[in-house]
C-alpha positions as CSV (number, residue, x, y, z in Angstrom):
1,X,-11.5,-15.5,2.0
2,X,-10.3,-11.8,3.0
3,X,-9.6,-9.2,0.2
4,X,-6.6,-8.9,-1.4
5,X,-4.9,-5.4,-1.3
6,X,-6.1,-2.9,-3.7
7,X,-3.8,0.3,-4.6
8,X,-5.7,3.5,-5.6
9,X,-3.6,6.1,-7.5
10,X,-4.9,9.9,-8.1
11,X,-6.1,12.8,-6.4
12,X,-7.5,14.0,-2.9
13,X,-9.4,17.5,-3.5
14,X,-11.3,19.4,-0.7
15,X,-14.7,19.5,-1.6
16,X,-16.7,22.7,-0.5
17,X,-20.3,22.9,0.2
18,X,-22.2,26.2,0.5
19,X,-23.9,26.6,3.8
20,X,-26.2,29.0,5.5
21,X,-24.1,32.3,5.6
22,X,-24.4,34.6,9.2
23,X,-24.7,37.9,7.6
24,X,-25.8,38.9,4.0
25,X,-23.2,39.3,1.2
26,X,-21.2,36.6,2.8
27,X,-20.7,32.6,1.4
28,X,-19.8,29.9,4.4
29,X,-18.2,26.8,3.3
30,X,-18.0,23.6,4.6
31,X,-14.8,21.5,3.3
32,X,-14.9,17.5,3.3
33,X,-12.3,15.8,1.6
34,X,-13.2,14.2,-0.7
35,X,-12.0,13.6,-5.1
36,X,-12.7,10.3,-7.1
37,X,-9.7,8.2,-6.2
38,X,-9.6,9.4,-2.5
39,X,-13.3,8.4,-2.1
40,X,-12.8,5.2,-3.7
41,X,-9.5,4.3,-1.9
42,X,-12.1,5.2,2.1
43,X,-14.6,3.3,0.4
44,X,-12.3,0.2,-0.1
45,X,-11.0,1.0,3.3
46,X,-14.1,1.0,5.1
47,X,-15.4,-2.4,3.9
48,X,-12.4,-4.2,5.4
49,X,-9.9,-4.1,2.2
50,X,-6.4,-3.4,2.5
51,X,-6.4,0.2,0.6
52,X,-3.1,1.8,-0.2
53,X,-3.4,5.2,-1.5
54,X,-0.6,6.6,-3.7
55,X,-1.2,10.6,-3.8
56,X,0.6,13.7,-3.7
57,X,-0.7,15.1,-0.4
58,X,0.4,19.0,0.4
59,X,1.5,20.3,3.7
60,X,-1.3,23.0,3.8
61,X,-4.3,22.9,5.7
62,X,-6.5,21.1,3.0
63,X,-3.6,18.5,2.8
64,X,-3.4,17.9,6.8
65,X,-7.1,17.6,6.7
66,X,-7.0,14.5,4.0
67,X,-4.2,12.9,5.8
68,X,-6.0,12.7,8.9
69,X,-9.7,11.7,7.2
70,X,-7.6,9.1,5.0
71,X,-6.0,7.8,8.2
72,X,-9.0,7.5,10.5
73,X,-10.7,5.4,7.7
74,X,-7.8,2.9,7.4
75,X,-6.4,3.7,4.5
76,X,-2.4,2.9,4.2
77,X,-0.4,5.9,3.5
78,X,2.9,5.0,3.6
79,X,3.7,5.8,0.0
80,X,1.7,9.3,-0.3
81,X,4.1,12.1,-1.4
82,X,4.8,14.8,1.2
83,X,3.9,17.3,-1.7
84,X,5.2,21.5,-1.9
85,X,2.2,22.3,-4.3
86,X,-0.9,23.5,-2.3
87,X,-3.8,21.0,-2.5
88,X,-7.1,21.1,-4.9
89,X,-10.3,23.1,-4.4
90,X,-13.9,21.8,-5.8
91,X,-16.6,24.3,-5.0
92,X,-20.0,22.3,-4.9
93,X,-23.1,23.3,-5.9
94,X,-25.8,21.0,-5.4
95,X,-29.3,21.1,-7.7
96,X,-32.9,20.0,-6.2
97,X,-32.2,16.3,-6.9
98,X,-28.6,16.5,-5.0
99,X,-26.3,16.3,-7.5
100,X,-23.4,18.8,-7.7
101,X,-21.8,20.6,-10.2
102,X,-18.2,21.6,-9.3
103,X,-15.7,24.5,-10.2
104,X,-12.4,23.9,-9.7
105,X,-9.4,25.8,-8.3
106,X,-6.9,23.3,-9.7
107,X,-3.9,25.6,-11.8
108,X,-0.7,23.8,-10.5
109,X,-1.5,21.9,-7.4
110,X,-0.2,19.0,-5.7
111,X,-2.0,16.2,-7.3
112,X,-1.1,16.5,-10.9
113,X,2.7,16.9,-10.2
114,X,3.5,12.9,-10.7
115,X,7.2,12.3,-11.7
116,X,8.6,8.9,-12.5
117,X,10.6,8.7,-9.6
118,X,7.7,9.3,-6.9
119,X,6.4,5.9,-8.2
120,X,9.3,4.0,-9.0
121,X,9.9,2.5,-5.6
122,X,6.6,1.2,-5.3
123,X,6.1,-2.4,-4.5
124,X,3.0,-4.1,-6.0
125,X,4.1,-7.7,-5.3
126,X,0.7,-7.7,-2.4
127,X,-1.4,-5.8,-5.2
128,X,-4.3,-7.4,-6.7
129,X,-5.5,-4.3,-8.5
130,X,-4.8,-0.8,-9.2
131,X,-7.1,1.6,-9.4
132,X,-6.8,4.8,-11.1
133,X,-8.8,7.7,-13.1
134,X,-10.9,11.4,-12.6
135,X,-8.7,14.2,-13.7
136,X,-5.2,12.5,-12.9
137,X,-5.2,10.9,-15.9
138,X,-5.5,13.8,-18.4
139,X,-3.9,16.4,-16.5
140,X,-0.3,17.3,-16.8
141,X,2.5,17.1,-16.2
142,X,1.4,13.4,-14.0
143,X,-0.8,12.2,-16.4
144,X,1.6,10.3,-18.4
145,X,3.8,9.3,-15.5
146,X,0.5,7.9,-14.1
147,X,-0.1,5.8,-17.7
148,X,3.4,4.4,-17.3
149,X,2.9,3.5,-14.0
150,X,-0.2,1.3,-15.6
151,X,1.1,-0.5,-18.1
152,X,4.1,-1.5,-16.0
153,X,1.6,-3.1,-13.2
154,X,-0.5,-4.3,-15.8
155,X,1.1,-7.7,-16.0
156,X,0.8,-8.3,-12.4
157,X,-2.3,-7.0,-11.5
158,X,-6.0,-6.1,-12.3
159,X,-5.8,-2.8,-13.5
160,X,-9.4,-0.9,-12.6
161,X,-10.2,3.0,-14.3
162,X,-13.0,5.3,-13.7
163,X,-12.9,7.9,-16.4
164,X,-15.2,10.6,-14.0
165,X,-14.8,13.6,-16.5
166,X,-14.8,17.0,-15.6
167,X,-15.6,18.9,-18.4
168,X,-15.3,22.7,-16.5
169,X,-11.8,21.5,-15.4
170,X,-10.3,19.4,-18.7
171,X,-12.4,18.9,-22.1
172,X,-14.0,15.5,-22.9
173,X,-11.9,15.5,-26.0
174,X,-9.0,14.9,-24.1
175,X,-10.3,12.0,-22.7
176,X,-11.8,10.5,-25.8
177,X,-8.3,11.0,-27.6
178,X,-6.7,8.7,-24.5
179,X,-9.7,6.5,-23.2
180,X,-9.1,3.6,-26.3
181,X,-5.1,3.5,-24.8
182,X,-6.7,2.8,-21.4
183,X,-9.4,0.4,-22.7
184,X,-5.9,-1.6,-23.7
185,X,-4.9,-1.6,-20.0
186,X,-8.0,-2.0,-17.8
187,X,-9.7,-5.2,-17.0
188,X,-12.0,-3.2,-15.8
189,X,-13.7,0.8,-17.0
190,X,-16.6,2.2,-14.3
191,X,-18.3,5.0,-15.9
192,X,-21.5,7.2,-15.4
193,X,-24.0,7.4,-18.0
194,X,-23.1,11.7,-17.8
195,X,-19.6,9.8,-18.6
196,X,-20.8,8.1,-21.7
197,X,-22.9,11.0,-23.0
198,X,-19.8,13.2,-22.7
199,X,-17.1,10.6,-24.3
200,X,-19.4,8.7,-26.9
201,X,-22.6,11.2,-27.2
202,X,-25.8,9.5,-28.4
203,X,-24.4,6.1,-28.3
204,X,-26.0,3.6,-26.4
205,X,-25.2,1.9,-23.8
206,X,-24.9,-1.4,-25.2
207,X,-22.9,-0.2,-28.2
208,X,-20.7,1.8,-26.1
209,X,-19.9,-1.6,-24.1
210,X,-18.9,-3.4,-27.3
211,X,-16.5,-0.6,-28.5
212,X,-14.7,-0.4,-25.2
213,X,-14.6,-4.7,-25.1
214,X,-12.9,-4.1,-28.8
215,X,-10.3,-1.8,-27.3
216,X,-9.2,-4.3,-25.1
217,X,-11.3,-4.0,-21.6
218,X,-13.1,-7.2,-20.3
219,X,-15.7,-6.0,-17.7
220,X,-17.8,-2.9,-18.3
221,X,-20.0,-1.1,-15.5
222,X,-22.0,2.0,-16.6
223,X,-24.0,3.3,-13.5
224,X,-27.4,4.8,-13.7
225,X,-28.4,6.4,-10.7
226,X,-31.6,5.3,-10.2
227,X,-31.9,3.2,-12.7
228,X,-29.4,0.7,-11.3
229,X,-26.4,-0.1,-13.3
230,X,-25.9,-1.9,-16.5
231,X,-22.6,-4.6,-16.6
232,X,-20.9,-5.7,-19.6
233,X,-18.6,-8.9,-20.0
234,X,-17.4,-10.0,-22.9
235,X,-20.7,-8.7,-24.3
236,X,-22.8,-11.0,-21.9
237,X,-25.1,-8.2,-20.3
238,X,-27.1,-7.7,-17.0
239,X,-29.1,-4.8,-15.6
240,X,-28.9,-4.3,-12.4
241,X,-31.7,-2.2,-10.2
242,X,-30.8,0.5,-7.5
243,X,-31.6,0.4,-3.9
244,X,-34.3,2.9,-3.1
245,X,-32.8,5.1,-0.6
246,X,-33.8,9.1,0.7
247,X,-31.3,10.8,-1.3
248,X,-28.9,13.8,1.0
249,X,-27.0,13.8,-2.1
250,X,-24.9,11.9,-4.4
251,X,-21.5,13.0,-4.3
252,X,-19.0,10.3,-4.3
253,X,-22.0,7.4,-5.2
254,X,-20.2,6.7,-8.3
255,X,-16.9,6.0,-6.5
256,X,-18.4,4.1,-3.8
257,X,-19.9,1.9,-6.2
258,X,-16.6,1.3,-8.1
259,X,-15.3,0.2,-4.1
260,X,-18.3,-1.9,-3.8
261,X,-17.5,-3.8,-7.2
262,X,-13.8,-4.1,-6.5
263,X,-14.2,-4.9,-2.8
264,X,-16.9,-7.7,-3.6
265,X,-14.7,-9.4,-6.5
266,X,-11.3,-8.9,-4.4
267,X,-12.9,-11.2,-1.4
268,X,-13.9,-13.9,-3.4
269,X,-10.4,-14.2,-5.0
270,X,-11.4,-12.7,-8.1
271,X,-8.7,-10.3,-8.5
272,X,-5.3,-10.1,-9.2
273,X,-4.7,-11.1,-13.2
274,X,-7.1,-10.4,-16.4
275,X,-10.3,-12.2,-14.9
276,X,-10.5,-14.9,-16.8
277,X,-12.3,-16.7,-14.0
278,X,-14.7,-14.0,-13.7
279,X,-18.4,-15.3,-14.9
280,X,-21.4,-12.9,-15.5
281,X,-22.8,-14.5,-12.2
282,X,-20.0,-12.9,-10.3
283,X,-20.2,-9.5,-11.7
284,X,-24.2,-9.6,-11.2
285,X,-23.5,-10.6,-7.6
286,X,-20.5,-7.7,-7.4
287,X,-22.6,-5.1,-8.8
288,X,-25.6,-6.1,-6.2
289,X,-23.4,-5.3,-3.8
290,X,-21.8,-2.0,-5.3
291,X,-25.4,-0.4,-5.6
292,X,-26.1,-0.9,-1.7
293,X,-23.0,0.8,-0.9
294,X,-23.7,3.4,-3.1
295,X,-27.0,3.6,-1.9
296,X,-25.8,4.3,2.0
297,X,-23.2,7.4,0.2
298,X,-26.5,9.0,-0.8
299,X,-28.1,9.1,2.2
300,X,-25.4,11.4,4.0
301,X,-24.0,14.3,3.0
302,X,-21.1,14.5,1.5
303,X,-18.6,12.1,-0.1
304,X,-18.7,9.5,3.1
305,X,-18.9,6.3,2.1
306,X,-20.3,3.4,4.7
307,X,-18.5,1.2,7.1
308,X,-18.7,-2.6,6.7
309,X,-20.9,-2.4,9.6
310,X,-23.5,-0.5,8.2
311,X,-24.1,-2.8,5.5
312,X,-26.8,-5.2,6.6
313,X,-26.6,-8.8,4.6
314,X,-29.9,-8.0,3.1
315,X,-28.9,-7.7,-0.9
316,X,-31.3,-6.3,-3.5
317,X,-33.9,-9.4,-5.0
318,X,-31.3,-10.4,-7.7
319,X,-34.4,-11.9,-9.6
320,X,-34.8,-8.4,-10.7
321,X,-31.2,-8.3,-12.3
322,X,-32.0,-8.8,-16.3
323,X,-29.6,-10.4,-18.2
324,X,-29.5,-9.4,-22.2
325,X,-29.2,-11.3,-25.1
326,X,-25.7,-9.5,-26.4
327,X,-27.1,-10.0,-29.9
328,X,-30.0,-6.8,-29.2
Protein backbone atom coordinates (compact mmCIF):
# COMPACT_ATOMS: atom_id res chain seq x y z
CA UNK A 1 0.00 0.00 0.00
CA UNK A 2 1.77 3.48 -0.79
CA UNK A 3 1.59 6.29 1.85
CA UNK A 4 -1.01 8.55 2.02
CA UNK A 5 -0.10 12.35 1.86
CA UNK A 6 1.13 13.89 4.89
CA UNK A 7 1.04 17.91 5.32
CA UNK A 8 3.71 19.54 7.63
CA UNK A 9 2.98 23.02 8.86
CA UNK A 10 5.80 25.33 10.63
CA UNK A 11 9.05 26.69 10.18
CA UNK A 12 12.30 26.38 7.92
CA UNK A 13 15.36 28.04 9.90
CA UNK A 14 19.03 28.10 8.60
CA UNK A 15 20.98 26.26 10.91
CA UNK A 16 24.63 27.42 11.44
CA UNK A 17 27.52 25.34 12.45
CA UNK A 18 30.82 26.79 13.60
CA UNK A 19 33.81 25.65 11.52
CA UNK A 20 37.47 26.00 11.43
CA UNK A 21 38.04 29.80 11.06
CA UNK A 22 41.20 31.00 8.42
CA UNK A 23 42.61 33.59 10.58
CA UNK A 24 42.30 34.23 14.40
CA UNK A 25 39.47 36.43 15.76
CA UNK A 26 37.31 35.27 12.99
CA UNK A 27 34.03 32.64 13.27
CA UNK A 28 33.19 30.65 9.76
CA UNK A 29 29.80 29.31 9.49
CA UNK A 30 28.40 26.63 7.63
CA UNK A 31 24.41 27.14 7.06
CA UNK A 32 22.13 23.86 6.31
CA UNK A 33 18.66 24.32 6.43
CA UNK A 34 17.25 22.78 8.56
CA UNK A 35 14.12 23.64 11.80
CA UNK A 36 11.76 20.90 13.28
CA UNK A 37 8.86 20.87 10.76
CA UNK A 38 11.19 21.36 7.70
CA UNK A 39 13.34 18.30 8.72
CA UNK A 40 10.36 16.30 9.32
CA UNK A 41 8.48 17.36 6.11
CA UNK A 42 12.56 15.97 3.92
CA UNK A 43 12.37 13.17 6.13
CA UNK A 44 8.74 12.16 5.02
CA UNK A 45 9.88 13.13 1.66
CA UNK A 46 12.83 11.10 1.38
CA UNK A 47 11.15 7.78 2.34
CA UNK A 48 8.76 7.93 -0.52
CA UNK A 49 5.69 9.98 1.21
CA UNK A 50 3.88 12.57 -0.52
CA UNK A 51 5.07 15.62 1.81
CA UNK A 52 3.45 18.99 1.38
CA UNK A 53 5.04 21.70 3.33
CA UNK A 54 2.98 24.74 4.25
CA UNK A 55 5.70 27.59 5.36
CA UNK A 56 6.33 31.07 5.02
CA UNK A 57 9.49 30.91 2.98
CA UNK A 58 11.44 34.60 2.49
CA UNK A 59 12.92 35.87 -0.62
CA UNK A 60 16.45 36.31 0.99
CA UNK A 61 19.26 34.20 0.60
CA UNK A 62 18.51 31.73 3.57
CA UNK A 63 14.94 31.48 2.03
CA UNK A 64 16.22 30.59 -1.69
CA UNK A 65 18.48 28.16 -0.09
CA UNK A 66 15.38 26.15 1.70
CA UNK A 67 13.39 26.29 -1.37
CA UNK A 68 15.91 24.65 -3.34
CA UNK A 69 17.02 21.91 -0.42
CA UNK A 70 13.12 21.32 0.13
CA UNK A 71 12.77 20.88 -3.64
CA UNK A 72 15.61 18.58 -4.40
CA UNK A 73 14.22 16.22 -1.63
CA UNK A 74 10.75 16.04 -3.08
CA UNK A 75 8.94 17.94 -0.99
CA UNK A 76 5.67 19.64 -2.60
CA UNK A 77 5.72 23.30 -2.23
CA UNK A 78 2.99 24.58 -3.97
CA UNK A 79 1.32 26.17 -1.05
CA UNK A 80 4.57 27.82 0.77
CA UNK A 81 4.06 31.61 1.21
CA UNK A 82 6.34 33.81 -0.95
CA UNK A 83 7.13 35.67 2.45
CA UNK A 84 8.60 39.71 2.85
CA UNK A 85 10.03 38.91 6.48
CA UNK A 86 13.69 37.77 6.25
CA UNK A 87 14.09 34.04 7.26
CA UNK A 88 15.29 32.46 10.87
CA UNK A 89 18.82 32.09 12.12
CA UNK A 90 19.86 29.11 14.69
CA UNK A 91 23.45 29.34 15.64
CA UNK A 92 24.67 25.72 16.68
CA UNK A 93 26.88 24.72 19.09
CA UNK A 94 27.61 21.30 19.42
CA UNK A 95 28.90 19.55 22.97
CA UNK A 96 31.39 16.38 22.98
CA UNK A 97 28.47 13.97 22.71
CA UNK A 98 27.01 15.99 19.44
CA UNK A 99 24.18 17.60 20.63
CA UNK A 100 23.64 21.23 19.98
CA UNK A 101 22.47 23.96 21.80
CA UNK A 102 21.04 26.82 19.64
CA UNK A 103 20.67 30.76 19.86
CA UNK A 104 18.24 32.17 17.88
CA UNK A 105 18.03 35.25 15.62
CA UNK A 106 14.26 35.01 15.35
CA UNK A 107 12.59 38.86 16.28
CA UNK A 108 10.06 39.16 13.45
CA UNK A 109 10.88 36.77 10.77
CA UNK A 110 9.06 35.09 8.16
CA UNK A 111 7.88 32.01 9.84
CA UNK A 112 5.83 33.24 12.58
CA UNK A 113 3.85 35.76 10.40
CA UNK A 114 0.74 33.08 9.82
CA UNK A 115 -2.62 34.95 8.97
CA UNK A 116 -5.85 33.24 8.38
CA UNK A 117 -6.00 33.83 4.98
CA UNK A 118 -2.49 32.24 3.98
CA UNK A 119 -4.15 28.99 5.10
CA UNK A 120 -7.56 29.31 4.16
CA UNK A 121 -7.28 28.00 0.63
CA UNK A 122 -5.74 24.94 1.58
CA UNK A 123 -7.14 21.76 0.40
CA UNK A 124 -6.75 18.78 2.77
CA UNK A 125 -9.26 16.43 1.06
CA UNK A 126 -5.71 14.01 -0.04
CA UNK A 127 -4.35 14.67 3.67
CA UNK A 128 -4.08 11.82 5.97
CA UNK A 129 -2.26 13.76 8.63
CA UNK A 130 -1.04 17.12 9.62
CA UNK A 131 1.86 17.67 11.26
CA UNK A 132 2.75 20.61 13.19
CA UNK A 133 4.81 21.95 16.34
CA UNK A 134 8.66 23.55 17.53
CA UNK A 135 8.28 27.21 17.97
CA UNK A 136 5.38 27.83 15.43
CA UNK A 137 3.05 26.98 17.82
CA UNK A 138 3.84 29.48 20.63
CA UNK A 139 5.12 32.21 18.74
CA UNK A 140 3.09 35.06 17.66
CA UNK A 141 1.34 36.49 15.86
CA UNK A 142 0.87 32.66 13.70
CA UNK A 143 0.63 30.75 16.56
CA UNK A 144 -3.04 30.94 16.94
CA UNK A 145 -3.76 31.06 13.26
CA UNK A 146 -1.73 27.74 13.22
CA UNK A 147 -4.22 26.24 16.21
CA UNK A 148 -7.11 27.19 14.10
CA UNK A 149 -5.91 25.71 11.24
CA UNK A 150 -5.75 22.29 13.58
CA UNK A 151 -8.87 22.07 14.93
CA UNK A 152 -10.47 22.78 11.63
CA UNK A 153 -8.48 19.67 9.95
CA UNK A 154 -8.93 17.70 12.91
CA UNK A 155 -12.08 15.99 11.74
CA UNK A 156 -10.64 14.94 8.59
CA UNK A 157 -7.30 14.01 9.38
CA UNK A 158 -4.73 12.62 11.91
CA UNK A 159 -3.45 15.51 13.41
CA UNK A 160 0.51 14.68 14.60
CA UNK A 161 2.52 17.49 17.11
CA UNK A 162 6.02 17.61 18.20
CA UNK A 163 6.26 20.08 21.12
CA UNK A 164 10.43 20.51 20.41
CA UNK A 165 10.80 23.41 23.08
CA UNK A 166 13.14 26.05 22.86
CA UNK A 167 13.53 27.43 26.04
CA UNK A 168 16.43 30.40 24.90
CA UNK A 169 13.91 31.39 22.21
CA UNK A 170 10.22 31.01 24.05
CA UNK A 171 9.77 29.87 27.91
CA UNK A 172 8.50 26.34 28.63
CA UNK A 173 5.69 27.95 30.52
CA UNK A 174 4.22 28.92 27.46
CA UNK A 175 4.07 25.74 26.28
CA UNK A 176 2.73 24.10 29.37
CA UNK A 177 -0.13 26.81 29.46
CA UNK A 178 -1.08 25.49 25.62
CA UNK A 179 0.16 21.81 25.43
CA UNK A 180 -3.35 20.25 27.35
CA UNK A 181 -5.40 22.39 24.25
CA UNK A 182 -3.14 20.41 21.80
CA UNK A 183 -3.34 17.04 23.72
CA UNK A 184 -7.29 17.69 22.71
CA UNK A 185 -6.29 17.86 18.99
CA UNK A 186 -3.42 15.39 18.38
CA UNK A 187 -3.87 11.72 17.81
CA UNK A 188 -0.60 11.74 18.06
CA UNK A 189 2.32 14.07 20.63
CA UNK A 190 6.35 13.10 19.75
CA UNK A 191 8.37 14.51 22.46
CA UNK A 192 12.09 14.23 23.77
CA UNK A 193 12.74 13.23 27.21
CA UNK A 194 14.67 17.18 27.43
CA UNK A 195 10.85 17.91 26.25
CA UNK A 196 9.33 16.24 29.19
CA UNK A 197 11.83 17.41 31.81
CA UNK A 198 11.11 21.03 30.62
CA UNK A 199 7.07 20.79 30.35
CA UNK A 200 6.32 18.18 33.26
CA UNK A 201 9.74 18.34 35.42
CA UNK A 202 10.43 15.27 37.56
CA UNK A 203 7.54 13.35 36.25
CA UNK A 204 7.97 10.16 34.83
CA UNK A 205 7.65 8.95 31.84
CA UNK A 206 4.87 6.70 32.36
CA UNK A 207 2.90 9.24 34.34
CA UNK A 208 3.58 11.85 31.88
CA UNK A 209 1.89 9.44 29.18
CA UNK A 210 -1.25 9.05 31.20
CA UNK A 211 -1.76 12.77 31.74
CA UNK A 212 -1.35 13.61 28.12
CA UNK A 213 -3.91 10.28 27.20
CA UNK A 214 -6.41 12.25 29.83
CA UNK A 215 -6.13 15.36 27.76
CA UNK A 216 -7.32 13.75 24.85
CA UNK A 217 -4.17 12.33 22.78
CA UNK A 218 -4.22 8.51 21.83
CA UNK A 219 -0.59 7.57 20.87
CA UNK A 220 2.38 8.91 22.91
CA UNK A 221 6.16 8.59 21.76
CA UNK A 222 8.85 9.99 24.13
CA UNK A 223 12.31 9.45 22.50
CA UNK A 224 15.38 8.63 24.46
CA UNK A 225 18.40 8.86 22.59
CA UNK A 226 20.08 6.05 23.31
CA UNK A 227 17.91 4.52 25.27
CA UNK A 228 15.45 3.85 22.46
CA UNK A 229 12.07 5.33 22.80
CA UNK A 230 9.19 4.58 25.04
CA UNK A 231 5.45 4.44 23.17
CA UNK A 232 2.24 4.98 24.85
CA UNK A 233 -1.41 3.85 23.64
CA UNK A 234 -4.13 4.16 25.47
CA UNK A 235 -1.82 3.36 28.39
CA UNK A 236 -0.61 -0.02 26.75
CA UNK A 237 3.27 0.54 26.84
CA UNK A 238 6.46 -0.71 24.92
CA UNK A 239 10.07 0.24 25.12
CA UNK A 240 11.73 0.31 22.26
CA UNK A 241 15.84 0.06 21.99
CA UNK A 242 17.97 2.34 19.68
CA UNK A 243 20.15 1.35 16.81
CA UNK A 244 23.76 1.53 17.80
CA UNK A 245 25.21 3.86 15.29
CA UNK A 246 28.72 6.29 15.34
CA UNK A 247 27.17 9.41 16.32
CA UNK A 248 28.40 12.91 13.85
CA UNK A 249 25.65 14.49 15.72
CA UNK A 250 22.10 14.46 16.42
CA UNK A 251 20.53 17.34 15.09
CA UNK A 252 17.27 16.74 13.47
CA UNK A 253 17.17 12.83 15.07
CA UNK A 254 14.12 13.70 16.87
CA UNK A 255 12.32 14.87 13.74
CA UNK A 256 13.42 12.11 11.61
CA UNK A 257 12.10 9.75 14.01
CA UNK A 258 8.67 11.54 14.21
CA UNK A 259 8.95 10.94 9.90
CA UNK A 260 9.86 7.41 10.53
CA UNK A 261 6.71 6.86 12.85
CA UNK A 262 4.36 8.76 10.54
CA UNK A 263 5.83 7.40 7.26
CA UNK A 264 5.61 3.63 8.68
CA UNK A 265 1.86 4.03 9.99
CA UNK A 266 0.82 6.13 6.68
CA UNK A 267 1.94 3.03 4.33
CA UNK A 268 0.10 0.47 6.05
CA UNK A 269 -3.14 2.58 5.85
CA UNK A 270 -3.04 3.62 9.35
CA UNK A 271 -3.60 7.21 8.92
CA UNK A 272 -6.11 9.44 8.13
CA UNK A 273 -8.88 9.55 11.24
CA UNK A 274 -8.40 9.06 15.20
CA UNK A 275 -6.57 5.56 14.95
CA UNK A 276 -8.85 3.51 16.18
CA UNK A 277 -7.48 0.67 14.21
CA UNK A 278 -4.09 1.26 15.47
CA UNK A 279 -2.88 -1.77 17.92
CA UNK A 280 0.17 -1.58 20.17
CA UNK A 281 1.75 -4.13 17.56
CA UNK A 282 1.62 -1.38 15.00
CA UNK A 283 3.18 1.31 16.92
CA UNK A 284 6.05 -1.17 18.20
CA UNK A 285 6.62 -2.01 14.52
CA UNK A 286 6.39 2.00 13.59
CA UNK A 287 8.67 3.00 16.21
CA UNK A 288 11.29 0.10 15.08
CA UNK A 289 11.34 1.70 12.13
CA UNK A 290 11.43 5.46 13.36
CA UNK A 291 14.69 4.59 15.47
CA UNK A 292 16.68 3.35 12.29
CA UNK A 293 15.99 6.38 10.53
CA UNK A 294 16.94 8.36 13.26
CA UNK A 295 19.82 6.34 13.71
CA UNK A 296 21.13 7.10 9.83
CA UNK A 297 20.39 11.35 10.83
CA UNK A 298 23.10 10.74 13.42
CA UNK A 299 25.61 9.52 11.50
CA UNK A 300 25.97 12.72 9.23
CA UNK A 301 26.26 15.91 10.02
CA UNK A 302 23.77 18.10 10.04
CA UNK A 303 19.92 17.85 9.91
CA UNK A 304 19.99 15.29 6.70
CA UNK A 305 17.71 12.77 7.11
CA UNK A 306 18.21 9.27 4.87
CA UNK A 307 16.80 8.40 1.54
CA UNK A 308 14.51 5.25 1.28
CA UNK A 309 17.46 3.76 -0.24
CA UNK A 310 19.61 3.87 2.47
CA UNK A 311 17.49 2.02 4.66
CA UNK A 312 18.38 -1.62 4.44
CA UNK A 313 15.24 -4.13 5.55
CA UNK A 314 17.25 -5.24 8.44
CA UNK A 315 14.93 -3.90 11.51
CA UNK A 316 16.21 -3.83 15.10
CA UNK A 317 15.41 -7.65 17.04
CA UNK A 318 11.84 -6.52 18.11
CA UNK A 319 12.17 -9.33 20.86
CA UNK A 320 14.12 -6.63 22.61
CA UNK A 321 10.93 -4.20 22.52
CA UNK A 322 9.40 -4.55 26.22
CA UNK A 323 5.99 -4.10 26.65
CA UNK A 324 4.73 -2.76 30.24
CA UNK A 325 2.09 -3.71 32.34
CA UNK A 326 0.18 -0.01 32.34
CA UNK A 327 -0.78 -0.81 35.87
CA UNK A 328 3.31 -0.04 37.12
Amino acid sequence: MSPSQITVLGECVADAFTEPAPARNELALRVLPGGGPANTAVALARLGTPARFLARLSGDVFGRLFRAHLAASGVDLSHAVEAAEPSTLAVAELDARGQAAFSFHAQATADWQWTSAELAGVDLADTACVHTGSLALVREPGAAVVEDFLAAAAPRATVSIDPNVRPLLVRPEVYRARLAHWCGLADVLRLSEDDLDLLLPGTPPEQACDTWHAAGTRLVVITRGADGALASLDGERVRVPAVATPVVDTVGAGDSFTAGLLHHLGTHGLLGGRLTDLSLADVEAACLFAVQVAALTCSVAGPNPPWQEQLTRRTPDASAARHLDPTH
